[in-house]
C-alpha positions as CSV (number, residue, x, y, z in Angstrom):
1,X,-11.1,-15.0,-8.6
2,X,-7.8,-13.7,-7.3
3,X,-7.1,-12.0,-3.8
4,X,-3.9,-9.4,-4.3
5,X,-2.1,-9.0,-1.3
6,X,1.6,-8.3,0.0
7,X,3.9,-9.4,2.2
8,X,6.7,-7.5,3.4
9,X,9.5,-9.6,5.0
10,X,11.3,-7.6,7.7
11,X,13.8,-10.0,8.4
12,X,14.8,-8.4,5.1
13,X,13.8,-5.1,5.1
14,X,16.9,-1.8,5.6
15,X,14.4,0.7,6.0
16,X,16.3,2.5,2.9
17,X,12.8,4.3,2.0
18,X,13.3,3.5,-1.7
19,X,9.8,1.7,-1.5
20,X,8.7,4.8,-0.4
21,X,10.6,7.2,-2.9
22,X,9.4,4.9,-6.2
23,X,5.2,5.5,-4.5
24,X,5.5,9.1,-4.6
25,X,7.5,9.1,-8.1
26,X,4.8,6.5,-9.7
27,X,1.8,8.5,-8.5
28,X,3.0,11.8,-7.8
29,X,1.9,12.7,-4.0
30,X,2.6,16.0,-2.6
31,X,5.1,16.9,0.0
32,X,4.0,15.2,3.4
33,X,1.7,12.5,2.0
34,X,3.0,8.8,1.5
35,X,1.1,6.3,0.0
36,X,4.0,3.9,1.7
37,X,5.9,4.3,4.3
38,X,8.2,2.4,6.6
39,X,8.3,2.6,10.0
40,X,11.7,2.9,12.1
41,X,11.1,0.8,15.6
42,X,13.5,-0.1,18.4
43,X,12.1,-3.5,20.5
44,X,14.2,-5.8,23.0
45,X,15.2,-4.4,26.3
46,X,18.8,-2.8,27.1
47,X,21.3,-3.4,26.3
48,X,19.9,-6.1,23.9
49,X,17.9,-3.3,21.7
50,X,17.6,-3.7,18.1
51,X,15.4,-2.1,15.1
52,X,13.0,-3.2,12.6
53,X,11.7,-1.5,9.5
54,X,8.2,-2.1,9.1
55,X,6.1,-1.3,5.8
56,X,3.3,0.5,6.1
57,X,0.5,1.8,3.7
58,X,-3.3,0.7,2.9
59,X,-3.3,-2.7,4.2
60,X,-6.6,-3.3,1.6
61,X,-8.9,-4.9,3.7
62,X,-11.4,-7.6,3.4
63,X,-13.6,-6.0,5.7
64,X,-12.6,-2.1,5.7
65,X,-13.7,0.1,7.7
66,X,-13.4,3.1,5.3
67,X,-15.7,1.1,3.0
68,X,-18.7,1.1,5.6
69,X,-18.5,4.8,6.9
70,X,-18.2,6.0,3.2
71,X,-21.7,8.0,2.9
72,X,-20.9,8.5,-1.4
73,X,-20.2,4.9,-1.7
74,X,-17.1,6.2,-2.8
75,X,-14.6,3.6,-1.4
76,X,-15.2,0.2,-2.7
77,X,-13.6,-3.4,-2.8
78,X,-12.7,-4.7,-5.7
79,X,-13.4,-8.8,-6.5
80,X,-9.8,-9.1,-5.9
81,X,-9.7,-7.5,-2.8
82,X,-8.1,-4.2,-4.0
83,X,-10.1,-1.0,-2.1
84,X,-10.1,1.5,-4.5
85,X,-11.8,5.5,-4.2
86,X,-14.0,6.7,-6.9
87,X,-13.1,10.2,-6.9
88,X,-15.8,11.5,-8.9
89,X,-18.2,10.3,-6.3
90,X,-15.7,11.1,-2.9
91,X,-17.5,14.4,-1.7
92,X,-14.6,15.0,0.9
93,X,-16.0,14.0,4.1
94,X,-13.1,12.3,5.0
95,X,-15.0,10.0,7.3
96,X,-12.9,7.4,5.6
97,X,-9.5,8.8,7.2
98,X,-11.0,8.8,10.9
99,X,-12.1,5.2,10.3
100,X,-9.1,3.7,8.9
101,X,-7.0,2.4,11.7
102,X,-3.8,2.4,9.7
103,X,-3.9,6.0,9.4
104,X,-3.1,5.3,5.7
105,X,-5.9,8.0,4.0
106,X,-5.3,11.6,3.4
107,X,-6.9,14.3,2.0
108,X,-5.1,17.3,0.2
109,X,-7.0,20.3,-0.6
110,X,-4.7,22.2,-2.6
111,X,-1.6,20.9,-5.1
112,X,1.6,21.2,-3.7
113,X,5.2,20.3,-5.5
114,X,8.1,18.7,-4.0
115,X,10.7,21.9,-5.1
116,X,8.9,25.3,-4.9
117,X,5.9,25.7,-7.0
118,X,6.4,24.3,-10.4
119,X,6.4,20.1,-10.8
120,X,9.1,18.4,-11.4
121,X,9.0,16.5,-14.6
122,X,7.7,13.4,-13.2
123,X,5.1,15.5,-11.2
124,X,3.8,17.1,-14.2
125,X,3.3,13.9,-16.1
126,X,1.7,12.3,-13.3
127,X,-0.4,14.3,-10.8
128,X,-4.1,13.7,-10.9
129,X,-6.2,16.9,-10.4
130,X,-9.0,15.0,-9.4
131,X,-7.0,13.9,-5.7
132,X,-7.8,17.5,-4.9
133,X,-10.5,17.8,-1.9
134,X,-10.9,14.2,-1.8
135,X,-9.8,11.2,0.1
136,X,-6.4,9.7,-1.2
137,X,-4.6,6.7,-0.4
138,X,-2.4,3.7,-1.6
139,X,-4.0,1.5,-4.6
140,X,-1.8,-1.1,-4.6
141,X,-1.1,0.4,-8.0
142,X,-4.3,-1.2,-9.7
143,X,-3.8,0.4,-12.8
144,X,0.0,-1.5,-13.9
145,X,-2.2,-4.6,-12.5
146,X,-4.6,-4.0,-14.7
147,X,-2.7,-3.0,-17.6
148,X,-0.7,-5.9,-17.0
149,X,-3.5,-8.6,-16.3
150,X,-5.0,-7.0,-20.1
151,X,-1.3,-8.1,-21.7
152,X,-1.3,-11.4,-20.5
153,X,1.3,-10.6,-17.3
154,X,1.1,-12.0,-13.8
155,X,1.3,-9.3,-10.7
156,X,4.0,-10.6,-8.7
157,X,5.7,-11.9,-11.4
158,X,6.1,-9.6,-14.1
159,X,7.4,-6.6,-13.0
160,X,5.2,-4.0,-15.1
161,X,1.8,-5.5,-13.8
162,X,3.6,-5.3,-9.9
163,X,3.5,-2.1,-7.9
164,X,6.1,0.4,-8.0
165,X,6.8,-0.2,-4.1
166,X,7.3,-4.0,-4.6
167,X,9.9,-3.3,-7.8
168,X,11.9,-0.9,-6.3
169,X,12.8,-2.9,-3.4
170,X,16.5,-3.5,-2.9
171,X,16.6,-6.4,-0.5
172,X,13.5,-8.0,-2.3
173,X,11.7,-7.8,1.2
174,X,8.3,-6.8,-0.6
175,X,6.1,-9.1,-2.6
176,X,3.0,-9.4,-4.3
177,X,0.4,-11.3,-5.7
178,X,-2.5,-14.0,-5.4
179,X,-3.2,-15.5,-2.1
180,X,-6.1,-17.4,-3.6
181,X,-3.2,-19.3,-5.6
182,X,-1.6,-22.1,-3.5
183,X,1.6,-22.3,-5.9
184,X,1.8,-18.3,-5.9
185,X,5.0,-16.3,-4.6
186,X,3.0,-14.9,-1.5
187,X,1.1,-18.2,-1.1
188,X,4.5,-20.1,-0.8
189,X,6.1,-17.5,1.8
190,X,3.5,-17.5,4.3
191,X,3.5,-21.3,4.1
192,X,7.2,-21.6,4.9
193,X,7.3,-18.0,7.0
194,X,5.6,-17.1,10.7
195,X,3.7,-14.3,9.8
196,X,1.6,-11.3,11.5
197,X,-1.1,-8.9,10.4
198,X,-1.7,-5.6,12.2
199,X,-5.1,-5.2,14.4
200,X,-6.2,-8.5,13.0
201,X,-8.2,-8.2,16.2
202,X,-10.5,-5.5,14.2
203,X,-11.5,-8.4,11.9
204,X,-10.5,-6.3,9.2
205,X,-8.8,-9.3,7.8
206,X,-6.6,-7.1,6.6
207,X,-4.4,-7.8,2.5
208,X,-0.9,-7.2,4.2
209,X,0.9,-9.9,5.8
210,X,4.6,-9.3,7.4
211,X,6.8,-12.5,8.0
212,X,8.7,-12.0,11.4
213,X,10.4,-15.3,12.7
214,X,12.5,-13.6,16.3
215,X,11.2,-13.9,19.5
């Protein structure tokens, strides 16, 4: 069975956002929520400062916490490690959101458009009424994986079976795909890379790895 994850390489990454542009124009979030996101940090001490850009989203954990607090059995893991919502079944506790420790679920009670109250074109074709008064968050965008798996493509790979947030990527700093695959794309970088997961100490184990070489 396959394990999706992704790696974001921030010797790589220019914090240009277009990661985060391509989420909200595949899936059509509202002003103020972002599936992905990346993080502007300053580290080093003066005058020897510099920045990094650091992904951030769903890190789609083995062990998530959302998963366990969900009283609907809403949130679930996938086989290949994908956490998905049901949101027929979410009843819009959002139990899930204090839980997560990435701060990477939201809940949006009413629709709301990115230029004053009627969607954009993209918005129109693509909003999903049923994200209203439930819990939200990134999918790893399961359905082109899916589709893509169902057509014979390989995520990672191909880029219409690949998330939106991985394609879009200018400096190629994101990647996807099977960790459970020794000759995959991911499965090669963190073999060659030093890498880092966030709160690993939660033994959330968590689906996103970042590969991070300086001191």
């Amino acid at each position: 069975m396959s394990r999706w994850v992704m790696v974001a390489d921030l010797r790589r990454c220019v914090g240009c956002q277009t990661c985060t542009a391509a989420c909200r124009h595949t899936n059509a979030t509202p002003p103020g929520v972002q599936w992905r996101w990346v993080l502007d940090m300053e580290y080093g001490e003066y005058p020897d400062v510099t920045r990094a850009f650091v992904p951030v989203g769903c890190q789609h954990c083995d062990d998530p916490p959302c998963m366990h607090v969900c009283p609907s059995t809403a949130t679930r893991k996938r086989a290949d490690g994908i956490v998905t919502i049901d949101y027929d079944l979410c009843i819009g506790c959002a139990y899930c959101a204090v839980a997560c420790p990435y701060q990477a679920r939201y809940k949006v009670e009413e629709q709301r458009y990115a230029y004053g109250a009627q969607p954009m074109e993209y918005e129109a074709a693509r909003e999903d009424p049923r994200r209203l008064g439930v819990a939200q968050k990134c999918t790893f965008c399961s359905d082109r994986v899916d589709a893509g798996l169902a057509r014979g493509l390989t995520p990672g790979v191909d880029p219409d079976a690949t998330p939106a947030c991985v394609n879009s990527c200018i400096a190629q700093a994101l990647h996807f795909g099977d960790i459970e695959d020794p000759d995959s794309n991911v499965s090669r970088l963190l073999a060659e890379n030093r890498y880092f997961r966030m709160h690993e100490e939660l033994g959330t184990n968590p689906g996103f790895y970042y590969l991070w070489d300086r001191k």
